[in-house]
C-alpha positions as CSV (number, residue, x, y, z in Angstrom):
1,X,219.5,239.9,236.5
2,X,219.4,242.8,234.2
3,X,217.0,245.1,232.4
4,X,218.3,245.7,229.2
5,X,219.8,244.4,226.3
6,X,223.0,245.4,224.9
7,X,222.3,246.4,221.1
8,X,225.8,247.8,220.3
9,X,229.6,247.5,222.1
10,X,232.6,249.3,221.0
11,X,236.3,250.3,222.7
12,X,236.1,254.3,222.1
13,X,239.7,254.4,223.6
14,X,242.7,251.5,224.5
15,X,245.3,252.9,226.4
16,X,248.5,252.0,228.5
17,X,246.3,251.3,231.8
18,X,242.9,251.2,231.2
19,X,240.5,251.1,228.1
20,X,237.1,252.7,227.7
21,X,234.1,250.9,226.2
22,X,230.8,252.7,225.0
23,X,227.6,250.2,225.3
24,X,224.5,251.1,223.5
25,X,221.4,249.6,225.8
26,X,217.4,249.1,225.3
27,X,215.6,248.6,228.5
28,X,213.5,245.9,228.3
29,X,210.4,247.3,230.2
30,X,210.1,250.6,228.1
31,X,211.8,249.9,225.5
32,X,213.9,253.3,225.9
33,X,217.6,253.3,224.5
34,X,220.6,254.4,226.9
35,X,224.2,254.4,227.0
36,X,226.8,253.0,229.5
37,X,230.3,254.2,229.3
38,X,232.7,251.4,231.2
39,X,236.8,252.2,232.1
40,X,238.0,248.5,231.5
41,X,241.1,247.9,234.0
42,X,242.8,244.7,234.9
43,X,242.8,244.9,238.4
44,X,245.6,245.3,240.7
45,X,246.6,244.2,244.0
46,X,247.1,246.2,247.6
47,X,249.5,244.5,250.2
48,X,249.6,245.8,253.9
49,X,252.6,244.8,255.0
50,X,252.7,244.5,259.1
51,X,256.3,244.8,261.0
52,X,257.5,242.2,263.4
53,X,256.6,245.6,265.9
54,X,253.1,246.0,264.2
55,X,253.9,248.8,262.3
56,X,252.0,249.0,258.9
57,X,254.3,250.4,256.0
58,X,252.4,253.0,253.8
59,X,254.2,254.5,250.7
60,X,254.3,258.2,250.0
61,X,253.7,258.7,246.3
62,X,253.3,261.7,243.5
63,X,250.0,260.5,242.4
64,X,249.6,262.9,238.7
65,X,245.7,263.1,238.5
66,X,245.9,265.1,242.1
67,X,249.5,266.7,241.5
68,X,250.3,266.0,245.0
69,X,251.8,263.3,247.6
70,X,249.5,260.4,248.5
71,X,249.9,257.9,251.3
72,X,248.9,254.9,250.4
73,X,249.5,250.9,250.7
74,X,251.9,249.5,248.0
75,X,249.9,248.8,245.2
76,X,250.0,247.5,242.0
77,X,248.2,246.9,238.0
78,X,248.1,242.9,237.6
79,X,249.5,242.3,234.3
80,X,247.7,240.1,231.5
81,X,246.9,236.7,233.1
82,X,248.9,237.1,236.3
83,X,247.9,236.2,240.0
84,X,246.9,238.6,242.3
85,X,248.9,237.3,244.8
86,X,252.6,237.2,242.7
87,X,251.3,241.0,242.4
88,X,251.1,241.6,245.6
89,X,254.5,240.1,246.5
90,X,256.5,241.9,243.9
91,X,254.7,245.1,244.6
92,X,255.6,245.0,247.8
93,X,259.5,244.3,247.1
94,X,259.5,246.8,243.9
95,X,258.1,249.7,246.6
96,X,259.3,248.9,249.8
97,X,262.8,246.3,249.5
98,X,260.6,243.7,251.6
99,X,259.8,240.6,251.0
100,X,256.8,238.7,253.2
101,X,257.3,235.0,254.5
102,X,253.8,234.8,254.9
103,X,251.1,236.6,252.8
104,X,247.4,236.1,253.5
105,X,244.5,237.7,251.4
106,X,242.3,240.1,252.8
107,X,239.1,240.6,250.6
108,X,239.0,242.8,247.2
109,X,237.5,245.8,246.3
110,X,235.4,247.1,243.8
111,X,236.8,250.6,243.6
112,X,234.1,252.5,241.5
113,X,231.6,250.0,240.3
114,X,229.9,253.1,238.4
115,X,231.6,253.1,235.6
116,X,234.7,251.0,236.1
117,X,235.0,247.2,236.2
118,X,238.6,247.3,238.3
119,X,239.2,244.7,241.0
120,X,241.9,245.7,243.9
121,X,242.9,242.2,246.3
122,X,243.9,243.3,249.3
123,X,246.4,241.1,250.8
124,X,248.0,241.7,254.3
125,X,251.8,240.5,254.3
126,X,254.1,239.5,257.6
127,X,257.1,238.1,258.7
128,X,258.9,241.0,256.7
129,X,262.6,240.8,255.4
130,X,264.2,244.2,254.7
131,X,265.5,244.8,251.0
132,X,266.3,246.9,248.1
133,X,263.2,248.1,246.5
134,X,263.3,248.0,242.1
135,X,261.4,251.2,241.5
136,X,259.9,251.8,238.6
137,X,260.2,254.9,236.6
138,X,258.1,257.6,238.2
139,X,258.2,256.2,241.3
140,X,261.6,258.2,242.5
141,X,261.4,259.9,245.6
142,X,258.6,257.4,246.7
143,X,259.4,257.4,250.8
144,X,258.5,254.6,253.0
145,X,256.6,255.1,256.4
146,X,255.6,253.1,258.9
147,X,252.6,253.6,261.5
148,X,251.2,252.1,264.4
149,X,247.4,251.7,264.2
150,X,246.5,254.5,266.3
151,X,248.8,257.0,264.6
152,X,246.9,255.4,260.7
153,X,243.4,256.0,262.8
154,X,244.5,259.8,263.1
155,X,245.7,260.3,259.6
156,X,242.3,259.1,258.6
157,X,240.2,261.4,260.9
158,X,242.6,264.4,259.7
159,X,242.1,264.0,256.7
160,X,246.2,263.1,256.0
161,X,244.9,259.5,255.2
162,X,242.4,259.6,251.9
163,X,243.5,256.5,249.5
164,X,240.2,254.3,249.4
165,X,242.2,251.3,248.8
166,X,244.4,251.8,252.2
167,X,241.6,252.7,254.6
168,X,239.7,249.5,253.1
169,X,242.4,247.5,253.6
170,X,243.0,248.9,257.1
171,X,239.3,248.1,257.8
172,X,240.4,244.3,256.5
173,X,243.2,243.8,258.6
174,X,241.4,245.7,262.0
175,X,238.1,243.5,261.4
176,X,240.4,240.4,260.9
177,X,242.4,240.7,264.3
């Protein structure tokens, strides 16, 4: 339950991924005014796809807000309406060429419930069948790499391994085992 009323709402910004909303609040108790700024994003979905030789297949991507190469799970924004699972699946072929025969879900995420309301579902995906990935622009020169666990352990303790989203969905799949 909550301790405030929300006296005014607006969208300050509405972009391409996310959207920003400004909230004008009075808490009930003192009666003092406050103001909540909330990044509205649709969500997304995280696959960790697992080899028939139980090798987990991170992407290496150009992430722009860090100018530099991330590793990270393949991941995806859920479009307007769609399952989080029929994400999943076709992030998965559009970065890596596979396709899963089986897909189980994990958990999900609340990546930075501060000021953002996004939802990541981690989904782990097996029984793998190589493919041709269907990049999307700015994803070129994306590379595929596959890990055993131990070697994904190390890149988290060097600090090679940083993508919240991948080391919770690590966590998933290691507690799940």
């Amino acid at each position: 339950m909550n301790n405030f009323k929300i006296k005014k709402s607006e969208i300050l910004f509405k972009g391409k991924v996310f959207d920003i909303k400004l909230d004008e609040i009075e808490y009930d108790s003192s009666g003092n005014n406050g103001r909540r700024e909330v990044v509205l994003h649709p969500g997304g979905a995280v696959v960790l796809p697992v080899t028939d030789a139980g090798k987990i297949i991170f992407v290496r991507q150009f992430r722009y807000p860090f100018q530099e190469w991330v590793l990270e799970l393949p991941a995806g924004k859920l479009d307007p309406g769609e399952d989080p699972q029929t994400c999943a699946t076709r992030e998965l072929t559009e970065e890596t060429g596979y396709t899963a025969g089986k897909i189980t879900k994990l958990g999900h995420i609340y990546t930075t419930p501060g000021f953002c309301n996004e939802i990541l579902h981690i989904y782990l995906a097996e029984n793998l069948t190589p493919g041709k990935h269907a990049r999307e622009e700015g994803e070129e020169g994306m590379q595929i790499i596959e890990l055993t666990i131990d070697e994904v352990k190390n890149k988290i303790n060097s600090g090679e391994l940083v993508d919240a989203k991948s080391i919770s969905g690590v966590m998933m799949y290691l507690n799940k085992s």
